[in-house]
N, C-alpha and C positions, 0 to 999 in steps of 0.2 A: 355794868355787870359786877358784882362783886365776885372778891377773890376767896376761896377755901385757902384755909389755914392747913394747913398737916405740922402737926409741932412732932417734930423726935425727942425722944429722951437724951439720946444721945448728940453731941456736938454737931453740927454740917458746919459749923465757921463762918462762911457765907451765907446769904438767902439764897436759894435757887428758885428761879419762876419758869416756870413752864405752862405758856398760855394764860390760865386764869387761877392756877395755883401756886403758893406760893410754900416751899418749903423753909421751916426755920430750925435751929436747934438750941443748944441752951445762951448762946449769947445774940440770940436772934435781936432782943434791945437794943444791939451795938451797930445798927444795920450797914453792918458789912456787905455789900452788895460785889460783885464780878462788873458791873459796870465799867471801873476804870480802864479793863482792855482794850474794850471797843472805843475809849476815849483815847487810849495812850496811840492806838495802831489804825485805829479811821475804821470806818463803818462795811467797809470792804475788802481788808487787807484779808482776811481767813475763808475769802470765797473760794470751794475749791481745793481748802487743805487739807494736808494730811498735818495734826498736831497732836503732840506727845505733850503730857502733862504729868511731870513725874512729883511725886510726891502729894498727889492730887487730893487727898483728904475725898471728899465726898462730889470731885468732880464738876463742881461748881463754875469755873470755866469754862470745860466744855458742852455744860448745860447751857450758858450762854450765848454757844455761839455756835450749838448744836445745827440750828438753819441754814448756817454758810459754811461750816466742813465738810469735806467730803467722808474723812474720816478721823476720830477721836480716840486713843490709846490715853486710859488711865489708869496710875499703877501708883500704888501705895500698900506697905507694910500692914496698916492697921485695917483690919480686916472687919470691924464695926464699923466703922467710915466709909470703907469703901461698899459696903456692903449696904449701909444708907444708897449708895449712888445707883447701886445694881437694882434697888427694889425700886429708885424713883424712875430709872432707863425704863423696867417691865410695864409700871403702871402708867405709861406716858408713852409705849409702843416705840422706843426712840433706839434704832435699831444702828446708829451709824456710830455707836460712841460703844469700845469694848474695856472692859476693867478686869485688869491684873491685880492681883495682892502677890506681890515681891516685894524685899529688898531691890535697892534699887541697880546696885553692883553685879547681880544676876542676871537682872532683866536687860541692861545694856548690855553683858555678856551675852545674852544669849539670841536674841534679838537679831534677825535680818532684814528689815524693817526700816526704809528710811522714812524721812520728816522734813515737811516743809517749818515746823516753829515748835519750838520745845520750848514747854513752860518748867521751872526750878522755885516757885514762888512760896512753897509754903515751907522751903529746907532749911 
């Protein structure tokens, strides 16, 4: 099966794949993949979770490993990036993964919300 390309104008940082799609953005050449989570934490550790991914750029993490969370909070300032992530969540029906645009000093503020693994990876 080949893969659809969807290239952004804009950065995603990571590749994100969902299914048979493959999102890139402008240094998509450098293929930075989200791979290395599931290598650093084993293939079963996010069964189940609830994870925070602050500073999440275009959520590409949680697009990863969207299949074994239960649920996904991603919050990032830049609201093109993150906004990349919201339009890949809609077109992909991917209903488990929610994105905030905060600062991140607010969103911990404000937040009643706990976490089983908060990600800090792109700050």
């Amino acid at each position: 099966m080949s893969k659809e390309k969807i290239i952004y104008s804009q950065k995603t940082y990571r590749h994100i794949q969902i299914d048979d799609r493959v999102y890139l953005g402008k240094d998509g050449d450098k293929n930075r993949t989200p791979n290395y989570i599931i290598d650093i934490f084993g293939d079963n550790y996010f069964n189940n979770k609830s994870v925070l991914d602050l500073g999440c750029t275009s959520a590409a993490i949680l697009f990863n490993i969207q299949n074994k969370i239960l649920k996904g909070t991603a919050v990032d300032i830049d609201d093109k990036k993150l906004n990349i992530g919201i339009d890949i969540a809609e077109k992909n029906n991917i209903d488990n993964i929610d994105f905030v645009l905060s600062k991140l000093e607010p969103f911990l503020d404000e937040t009643e919300e706990s976490y089983d693994c908060i990600f800090l990876l792109n700050i």
